[in-house]
Backbone bond lengths (Angstrom), bond angles and torsions (degrees), N, CA, C in turn:
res aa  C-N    CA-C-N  psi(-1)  N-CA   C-N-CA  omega(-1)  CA-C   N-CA-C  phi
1 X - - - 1.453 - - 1.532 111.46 -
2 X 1.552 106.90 -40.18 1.792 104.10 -179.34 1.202 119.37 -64.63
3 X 2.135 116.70 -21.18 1.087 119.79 172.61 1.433 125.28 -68.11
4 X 1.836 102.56 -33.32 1.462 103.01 -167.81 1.935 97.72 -67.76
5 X 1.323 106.41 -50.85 1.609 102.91 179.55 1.513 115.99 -57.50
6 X 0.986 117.55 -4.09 1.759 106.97 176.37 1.591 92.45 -104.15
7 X 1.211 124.60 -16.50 1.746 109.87 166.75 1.338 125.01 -76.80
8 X 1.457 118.49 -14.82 1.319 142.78 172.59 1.699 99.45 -79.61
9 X 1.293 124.64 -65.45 0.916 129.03 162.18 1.671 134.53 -36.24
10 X 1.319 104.47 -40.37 1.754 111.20 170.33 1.382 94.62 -63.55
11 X 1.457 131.76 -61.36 1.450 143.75 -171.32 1.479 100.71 -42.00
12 X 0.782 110.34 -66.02 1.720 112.38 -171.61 1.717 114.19 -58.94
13 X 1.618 97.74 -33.61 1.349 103.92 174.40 1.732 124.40 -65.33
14 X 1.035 92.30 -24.67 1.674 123.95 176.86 1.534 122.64 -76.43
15 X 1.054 75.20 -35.38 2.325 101.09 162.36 1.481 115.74 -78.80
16 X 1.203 106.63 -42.68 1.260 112.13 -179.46 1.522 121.27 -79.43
17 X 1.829 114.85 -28.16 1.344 118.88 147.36 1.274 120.60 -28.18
18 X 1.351 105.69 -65.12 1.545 130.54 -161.29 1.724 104.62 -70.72
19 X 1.480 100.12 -44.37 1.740 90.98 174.54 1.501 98.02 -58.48
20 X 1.526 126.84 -41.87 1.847 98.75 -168.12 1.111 110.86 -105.82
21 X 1.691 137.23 53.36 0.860 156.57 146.23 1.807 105.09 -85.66
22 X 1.509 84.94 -62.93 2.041 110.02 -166.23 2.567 75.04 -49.82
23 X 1.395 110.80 -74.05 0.987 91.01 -161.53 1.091 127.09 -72.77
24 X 1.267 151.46 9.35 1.527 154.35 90.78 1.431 115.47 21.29
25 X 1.331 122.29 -44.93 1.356 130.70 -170.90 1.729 100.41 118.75
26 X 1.498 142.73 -7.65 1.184 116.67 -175.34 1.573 106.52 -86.02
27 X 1.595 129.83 110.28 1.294 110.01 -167.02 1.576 119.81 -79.37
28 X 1.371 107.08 -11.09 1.954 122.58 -167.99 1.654 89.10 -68.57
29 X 1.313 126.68 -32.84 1.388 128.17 177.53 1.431 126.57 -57.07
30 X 1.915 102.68 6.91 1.408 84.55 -168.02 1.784 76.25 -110.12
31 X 1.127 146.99 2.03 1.436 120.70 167.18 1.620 107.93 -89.45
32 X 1.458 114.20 -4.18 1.349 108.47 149.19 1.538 118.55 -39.15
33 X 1.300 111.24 -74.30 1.584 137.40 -177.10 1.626 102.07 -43.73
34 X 1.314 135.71 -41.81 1.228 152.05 -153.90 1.861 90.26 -87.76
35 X 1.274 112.00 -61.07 1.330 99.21 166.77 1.201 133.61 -65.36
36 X 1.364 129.14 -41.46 1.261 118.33 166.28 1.096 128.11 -55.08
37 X 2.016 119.67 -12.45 1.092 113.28 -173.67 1.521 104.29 -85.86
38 X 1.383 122.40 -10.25 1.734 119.73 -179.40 1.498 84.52 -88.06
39 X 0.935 132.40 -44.87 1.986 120.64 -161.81 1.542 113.80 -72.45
40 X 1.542 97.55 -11.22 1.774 98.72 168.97 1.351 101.47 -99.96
41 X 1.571 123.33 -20.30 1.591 95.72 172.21 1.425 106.85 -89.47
42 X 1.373 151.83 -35.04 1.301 131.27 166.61 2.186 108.57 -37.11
43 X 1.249 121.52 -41.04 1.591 117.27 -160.47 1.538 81.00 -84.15
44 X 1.708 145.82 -38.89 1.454 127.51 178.77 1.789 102.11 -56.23
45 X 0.992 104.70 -39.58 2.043 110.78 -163.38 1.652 104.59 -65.54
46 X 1.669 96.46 -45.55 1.750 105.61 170.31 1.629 105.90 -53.93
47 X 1.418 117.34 -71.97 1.117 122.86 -176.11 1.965 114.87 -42.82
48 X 1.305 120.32 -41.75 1.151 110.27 173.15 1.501 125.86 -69.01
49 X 1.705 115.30 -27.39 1.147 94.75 -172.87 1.505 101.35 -91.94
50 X 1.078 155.39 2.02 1.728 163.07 103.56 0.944 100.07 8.42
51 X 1.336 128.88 -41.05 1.865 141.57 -150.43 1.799 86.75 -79.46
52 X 1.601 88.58 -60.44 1.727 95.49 -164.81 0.991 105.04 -77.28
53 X 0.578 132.57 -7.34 2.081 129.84 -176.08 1.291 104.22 -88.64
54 X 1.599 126.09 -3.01 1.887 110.32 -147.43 1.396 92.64 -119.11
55 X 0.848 120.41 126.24 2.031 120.81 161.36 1.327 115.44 -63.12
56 X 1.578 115.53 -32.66 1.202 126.93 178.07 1.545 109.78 -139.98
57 X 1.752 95.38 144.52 1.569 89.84 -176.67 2.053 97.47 -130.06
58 X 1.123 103.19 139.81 1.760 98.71 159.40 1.745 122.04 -11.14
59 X 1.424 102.96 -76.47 1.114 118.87 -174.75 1.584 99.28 -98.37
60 X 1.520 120.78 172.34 1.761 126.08 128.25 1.350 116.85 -5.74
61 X 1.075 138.93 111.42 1.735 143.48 150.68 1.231 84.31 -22.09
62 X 1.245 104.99 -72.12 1.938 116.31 -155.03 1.436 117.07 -31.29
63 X 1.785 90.80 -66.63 1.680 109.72 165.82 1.791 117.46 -28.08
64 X 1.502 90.76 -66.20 1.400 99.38 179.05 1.937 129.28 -62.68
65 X 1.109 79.02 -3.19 2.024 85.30 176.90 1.525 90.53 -120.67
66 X 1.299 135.50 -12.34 1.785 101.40 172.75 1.511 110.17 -94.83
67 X 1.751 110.79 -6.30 1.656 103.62 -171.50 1.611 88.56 -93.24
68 X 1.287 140.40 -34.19 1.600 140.39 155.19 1.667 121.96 -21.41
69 X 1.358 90.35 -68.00 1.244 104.70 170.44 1.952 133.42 -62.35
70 X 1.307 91.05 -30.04 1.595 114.62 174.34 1.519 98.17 -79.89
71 X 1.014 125.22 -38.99 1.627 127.61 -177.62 1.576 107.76 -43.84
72 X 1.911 89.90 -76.12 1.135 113.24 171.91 1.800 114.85 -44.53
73 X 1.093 123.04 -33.50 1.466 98.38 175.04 1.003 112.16 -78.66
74 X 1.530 120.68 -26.83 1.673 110.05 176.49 1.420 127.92 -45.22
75 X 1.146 120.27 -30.68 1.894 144.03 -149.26 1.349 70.17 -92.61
76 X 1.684 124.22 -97.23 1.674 140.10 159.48 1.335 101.86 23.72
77 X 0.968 110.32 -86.23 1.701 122.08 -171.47 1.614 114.51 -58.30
78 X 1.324 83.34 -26.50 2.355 87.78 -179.12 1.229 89.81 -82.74
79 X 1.293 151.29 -70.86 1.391 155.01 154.07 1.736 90.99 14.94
80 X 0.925 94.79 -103.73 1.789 126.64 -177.11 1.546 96.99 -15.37
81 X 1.290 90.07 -55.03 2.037 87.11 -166.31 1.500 115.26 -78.72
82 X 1.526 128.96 8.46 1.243 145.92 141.66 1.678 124.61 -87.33
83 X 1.275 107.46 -24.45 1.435 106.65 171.29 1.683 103.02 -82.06
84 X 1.288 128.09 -41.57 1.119 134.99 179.71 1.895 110.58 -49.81
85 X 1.301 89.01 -66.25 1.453 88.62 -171.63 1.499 113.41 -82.26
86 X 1.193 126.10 -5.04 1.405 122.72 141.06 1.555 112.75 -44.11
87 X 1.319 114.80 -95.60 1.390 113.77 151.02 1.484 129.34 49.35
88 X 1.854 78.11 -113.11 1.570 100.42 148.40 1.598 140.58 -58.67
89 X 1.059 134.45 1.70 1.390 148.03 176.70 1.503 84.54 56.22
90 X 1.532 130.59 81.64 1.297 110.24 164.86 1.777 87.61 -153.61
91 X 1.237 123.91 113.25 1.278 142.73 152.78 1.876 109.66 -37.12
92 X 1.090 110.21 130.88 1.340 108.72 171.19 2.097 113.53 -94.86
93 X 0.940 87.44 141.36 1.442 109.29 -149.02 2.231 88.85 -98.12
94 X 1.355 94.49 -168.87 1.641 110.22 -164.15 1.727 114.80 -65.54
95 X 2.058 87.59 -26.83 1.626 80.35 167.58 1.063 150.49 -89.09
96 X 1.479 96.82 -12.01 1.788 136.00 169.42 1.588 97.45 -72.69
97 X 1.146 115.60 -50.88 1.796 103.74 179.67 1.540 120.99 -48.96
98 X 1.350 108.20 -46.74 1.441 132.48 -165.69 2.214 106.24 -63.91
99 X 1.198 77.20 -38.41 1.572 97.06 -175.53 1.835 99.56 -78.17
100 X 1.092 107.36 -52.62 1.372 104.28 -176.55 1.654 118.00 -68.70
101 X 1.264 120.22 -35.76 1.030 126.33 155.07 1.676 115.29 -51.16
102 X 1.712 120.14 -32.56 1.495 105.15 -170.51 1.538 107.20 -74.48
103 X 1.924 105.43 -34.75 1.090 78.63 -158.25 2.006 94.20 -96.08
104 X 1.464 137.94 30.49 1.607 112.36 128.91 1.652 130.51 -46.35
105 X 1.139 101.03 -39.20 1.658 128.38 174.46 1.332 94.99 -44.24
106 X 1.436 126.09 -77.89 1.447 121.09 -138.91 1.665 91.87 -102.22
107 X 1.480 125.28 19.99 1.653 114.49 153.38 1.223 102.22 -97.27
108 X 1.372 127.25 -48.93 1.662 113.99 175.98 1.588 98.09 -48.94
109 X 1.205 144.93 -45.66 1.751 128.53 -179.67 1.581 91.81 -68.44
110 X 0.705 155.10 -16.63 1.542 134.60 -173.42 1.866 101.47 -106.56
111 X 1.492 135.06 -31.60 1.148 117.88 127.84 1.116 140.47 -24.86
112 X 1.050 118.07 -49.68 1.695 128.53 166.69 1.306 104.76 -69.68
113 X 1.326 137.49 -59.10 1.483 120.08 -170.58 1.968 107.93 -74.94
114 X 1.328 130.41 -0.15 0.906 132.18 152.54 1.494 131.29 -60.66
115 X 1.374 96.33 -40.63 1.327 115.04 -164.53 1.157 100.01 -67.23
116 X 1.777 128.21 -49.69 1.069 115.42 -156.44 1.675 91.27 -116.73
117 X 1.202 136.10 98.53 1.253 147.43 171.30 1.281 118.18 -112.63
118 X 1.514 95.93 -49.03 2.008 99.08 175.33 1.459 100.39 -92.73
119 X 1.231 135.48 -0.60 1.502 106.16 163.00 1.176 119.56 -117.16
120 X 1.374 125.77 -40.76 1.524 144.03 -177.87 1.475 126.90 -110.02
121 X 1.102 121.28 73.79 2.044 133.92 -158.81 1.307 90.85 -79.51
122 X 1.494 138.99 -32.37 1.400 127.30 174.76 1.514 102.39 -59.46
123 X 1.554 120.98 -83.31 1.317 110.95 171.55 1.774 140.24 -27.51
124 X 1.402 105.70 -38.35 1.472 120.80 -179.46 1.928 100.66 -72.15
125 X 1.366 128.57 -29.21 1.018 137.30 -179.71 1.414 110.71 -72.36
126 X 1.808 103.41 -61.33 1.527 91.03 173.62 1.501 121.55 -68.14
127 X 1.043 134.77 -11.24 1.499 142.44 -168.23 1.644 106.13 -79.92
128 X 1.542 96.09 -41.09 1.982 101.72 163.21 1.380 111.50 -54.17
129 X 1.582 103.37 -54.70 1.395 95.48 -171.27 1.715 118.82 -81.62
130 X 0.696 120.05 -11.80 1.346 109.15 149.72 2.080 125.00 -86.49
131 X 1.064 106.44 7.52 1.310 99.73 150.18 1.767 118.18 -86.75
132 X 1.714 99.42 -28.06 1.849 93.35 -177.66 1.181 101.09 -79.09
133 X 1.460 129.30 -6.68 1.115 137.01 164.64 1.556 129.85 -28.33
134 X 1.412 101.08 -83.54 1.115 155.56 -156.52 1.810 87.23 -85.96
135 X 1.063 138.49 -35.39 1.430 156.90 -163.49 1.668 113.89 -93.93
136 X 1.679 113.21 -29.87 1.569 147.39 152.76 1.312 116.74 -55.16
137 X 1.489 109.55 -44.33 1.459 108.25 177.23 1.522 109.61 -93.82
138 X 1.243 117.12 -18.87 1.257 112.52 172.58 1.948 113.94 -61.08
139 X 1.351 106.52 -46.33 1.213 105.71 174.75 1.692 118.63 -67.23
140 X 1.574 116.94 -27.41 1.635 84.77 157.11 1.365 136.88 -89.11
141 X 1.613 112.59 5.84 1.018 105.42 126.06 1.364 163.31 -44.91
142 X 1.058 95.58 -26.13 1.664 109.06 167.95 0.953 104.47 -88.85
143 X 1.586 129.60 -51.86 1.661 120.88 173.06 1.300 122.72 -31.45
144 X 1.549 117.55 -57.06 1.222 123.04 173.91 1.497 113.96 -50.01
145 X 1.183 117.85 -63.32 1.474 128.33 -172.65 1.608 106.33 -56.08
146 X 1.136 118.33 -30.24 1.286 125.43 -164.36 2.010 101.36 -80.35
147 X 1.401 120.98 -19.69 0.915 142.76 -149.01 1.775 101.06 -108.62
148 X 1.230 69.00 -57.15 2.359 82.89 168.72 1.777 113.17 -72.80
149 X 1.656 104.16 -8.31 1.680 88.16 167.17 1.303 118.43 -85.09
150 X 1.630 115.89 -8.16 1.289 127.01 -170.89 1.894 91.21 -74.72
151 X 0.894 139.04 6.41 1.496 127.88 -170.57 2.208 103.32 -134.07
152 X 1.384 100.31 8.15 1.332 116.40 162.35 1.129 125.75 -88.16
153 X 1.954 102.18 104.27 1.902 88.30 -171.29 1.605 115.59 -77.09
154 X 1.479 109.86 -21.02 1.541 103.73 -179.57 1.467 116.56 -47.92
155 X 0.846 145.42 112.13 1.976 132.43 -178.05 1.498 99.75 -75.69
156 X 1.601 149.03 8.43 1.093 135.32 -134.36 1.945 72.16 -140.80
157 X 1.249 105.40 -67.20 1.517 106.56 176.02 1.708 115.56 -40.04
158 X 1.776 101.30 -60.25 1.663 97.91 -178.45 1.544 114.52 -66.92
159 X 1.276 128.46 -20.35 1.099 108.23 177.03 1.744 130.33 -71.21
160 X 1.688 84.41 -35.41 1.368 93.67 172.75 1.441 127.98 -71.66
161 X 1.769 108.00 -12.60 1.739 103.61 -157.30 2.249 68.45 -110.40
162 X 0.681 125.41 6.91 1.614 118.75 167.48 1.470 103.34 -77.92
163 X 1.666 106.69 -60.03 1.638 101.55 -178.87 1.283 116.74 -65.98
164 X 1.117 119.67 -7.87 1.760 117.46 176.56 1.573 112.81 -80.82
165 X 1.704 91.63 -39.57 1.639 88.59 179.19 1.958 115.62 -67.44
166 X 1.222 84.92 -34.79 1.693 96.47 -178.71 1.634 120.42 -57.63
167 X 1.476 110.06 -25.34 1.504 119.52 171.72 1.411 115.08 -65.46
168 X 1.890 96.72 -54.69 1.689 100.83 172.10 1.647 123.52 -71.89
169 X 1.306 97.96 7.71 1.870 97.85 167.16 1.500 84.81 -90.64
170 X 1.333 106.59 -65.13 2.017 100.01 -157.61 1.859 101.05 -49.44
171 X 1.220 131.05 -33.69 1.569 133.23 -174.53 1.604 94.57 -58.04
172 X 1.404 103.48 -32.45 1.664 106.34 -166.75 1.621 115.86 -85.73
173 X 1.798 101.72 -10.93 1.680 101.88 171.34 1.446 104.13 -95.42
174 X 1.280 120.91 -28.83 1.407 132.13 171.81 1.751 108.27 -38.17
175 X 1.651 104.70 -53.34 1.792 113.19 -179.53 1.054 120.19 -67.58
176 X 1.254 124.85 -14.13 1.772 154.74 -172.54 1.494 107.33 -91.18
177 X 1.377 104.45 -48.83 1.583 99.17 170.35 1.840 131.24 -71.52
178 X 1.487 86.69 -20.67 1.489 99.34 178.00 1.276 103.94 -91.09
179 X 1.282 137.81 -29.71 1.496 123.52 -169.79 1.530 97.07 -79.97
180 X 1.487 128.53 -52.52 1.340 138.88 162.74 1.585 101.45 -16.56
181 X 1.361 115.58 -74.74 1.581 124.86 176.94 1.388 112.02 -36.46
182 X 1.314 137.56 -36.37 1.417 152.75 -157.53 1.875 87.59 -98.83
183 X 0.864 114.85 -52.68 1.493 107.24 -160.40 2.097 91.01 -74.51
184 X 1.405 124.80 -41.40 1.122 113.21 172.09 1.219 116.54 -55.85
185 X 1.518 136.11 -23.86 1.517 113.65 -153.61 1.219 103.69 -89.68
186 X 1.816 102.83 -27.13 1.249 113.65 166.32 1.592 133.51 -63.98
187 X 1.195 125.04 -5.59 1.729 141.16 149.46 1.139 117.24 -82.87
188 X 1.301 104.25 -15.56 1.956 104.79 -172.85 1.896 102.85 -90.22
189 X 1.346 95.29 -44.58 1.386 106.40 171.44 1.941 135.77 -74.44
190 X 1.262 86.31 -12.35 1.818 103.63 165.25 1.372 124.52 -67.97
């Protein structure tokens, strides 16, 4: 089961490349992201019916379908913040990169605290917390950025590069809920 979620997990990780590529400036990178987001829901769909099929699982079933599901919104939400700013005709700029880049960062730490769940709960703990980590700095990032739209005279630009930043905060509570999940399964399982 920890394998099928870390294949879901590479997928998403692979999305999340591609989101900070797409916000980098390469824009063909965002149907990267668009695919990975169907190839992580086929490995969530694999992973669930594994769920039902298993008498026994590593972790909690439970465990294992809310960090699935939390995955999957992560990808979800990167999705979104390319359909959005498509949308809007508004290019994501240095602070959207920075953010998208944090949170690749803090799924490889939540890979890692996956990885080691059934053997190592010290490691799987710190590996959460360095995804909320990594998820902390993303938000002063946004602070900042959020701070530099106040000096945007277009109102058409700041509104739109506001809602972009505002997705990659919510992408960034999304990573918070899953590492959170990782640090519970690991109290549930002690």
């Amino acid at each position: 089961m920890i394998g099928l979620l870390r294949r879901q997990l590479t997928v998403t990780i692979e999305g999340l490349d591609a989101l900070a590529a797409w916000a980098g400036g390469d824009a063909a990178a965002a149907e990267a992201v668009r695919a990975a987001e169907v190839r992580a829901d086929a490995s969530k769909r694999e992973l669930l019916s594994a769920i039902r099929d298993s008498f026994v699982t590593p972790i909690a079933a439970e465990d294992l379908f809310a960090l699935s599901r939390g995955i999957d919104w992560i990808l979800n939400h990167a999705r979104d913040l390319i359909e959005e700013a498509e949308a809007m005709h508004c290019a994501p700029d240095a602070g959207i990169a920075e953010m998208a880049r944090l949170l690749g960062q803090a799924a490889r730490s939540i890979d890692d605290g996956i990885s080691q769940l059934d053997s190592d709960p010290d490691r799987a703990t710190t590996a959460a917390s360095a995804a909320i980590e990594a998820e902390r700095t993303l938000e002063h990032v946004y602070y900042q950025g959020m701070a530099g739209l106040l000096e945007v005279a277009d109102m058409r630009e700041r509104i739109s590069r506001r809602e972009l930043y505002r997705r990659c905060s919510h992408i960034g509570e999304q990573v918070i809920d899953v590492a959170e999940r990782i640090a519970y399964a690991v109290v549930k399982e002690s």
